[in-house]
N, C-alpha and C positions, 0 to 999 in steps of 0.2 A: 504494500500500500504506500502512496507516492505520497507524505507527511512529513513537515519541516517541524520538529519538537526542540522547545528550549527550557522543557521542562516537565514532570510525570502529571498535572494538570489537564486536564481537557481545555480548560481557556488559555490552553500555552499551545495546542493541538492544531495547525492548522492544515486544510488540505487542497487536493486540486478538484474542481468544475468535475474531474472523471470521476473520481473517488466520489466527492457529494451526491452525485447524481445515483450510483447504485446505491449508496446508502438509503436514500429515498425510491429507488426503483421507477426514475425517471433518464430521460437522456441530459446529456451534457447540455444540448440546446437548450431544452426548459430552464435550470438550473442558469444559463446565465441569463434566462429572459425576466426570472425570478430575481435574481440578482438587480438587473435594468431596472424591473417595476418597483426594487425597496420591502420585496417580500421576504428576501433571506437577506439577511447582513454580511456584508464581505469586504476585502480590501483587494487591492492591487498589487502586485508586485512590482521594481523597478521596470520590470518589464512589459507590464500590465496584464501580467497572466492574474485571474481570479483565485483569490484561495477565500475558503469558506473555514469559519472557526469550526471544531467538532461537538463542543459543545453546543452550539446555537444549531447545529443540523440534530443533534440527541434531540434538542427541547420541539424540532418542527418534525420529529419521526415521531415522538409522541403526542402531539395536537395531531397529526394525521392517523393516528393508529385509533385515539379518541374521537374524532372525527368519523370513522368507520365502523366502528363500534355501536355510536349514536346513528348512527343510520340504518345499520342492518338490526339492532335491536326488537324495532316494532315489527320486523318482517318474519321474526322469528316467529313468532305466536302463530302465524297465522298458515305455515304450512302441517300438517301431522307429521310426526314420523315414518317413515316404512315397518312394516310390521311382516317378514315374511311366512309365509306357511310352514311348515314344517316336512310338509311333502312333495 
């Protein structure tokens, strides 16, 4: 994993656009389009490659996992289980 560390911290963690993006299970594109709109927090490098903190991608894989959660919730109730015969 392609990670600049200056320290055992997650807020010392940063990483690249490639890495963020499976972490979230999105492509690189999204991830810098996310970056563009102000929805993931990130810096530049001298170079202006993207690096994303690792903690701030933890805190948005958990609002998206909550996010999904609350949504399939209600959907539960409403299908049965399978119940199969025995024969």
């Amino acid at each position: 994993m392609a990670t600049e560390q200056s320290g055992s911290n997650h807020d010392d963690v940063w990483v690249t656009a490639g890495v963020a993006a499976e972490m979230l299970g999105v492509v690189p594109g999204t991830i810098r389009r996310y970056a563009q709109e102000g929805r993931i927090s990130h810096t530049r490098t001298l170079g202006g490659q993207l690096r994303f903190r690792l903690s701030d991608l933890e805190a948005v894989q958990r609002q998206l996992m909550q996010s999904v959660s609350d949504d399939i919730a209600p959907l539960l109730g409403k299908y049965p289980s399978r119940k199969r015969s025995g024969g």
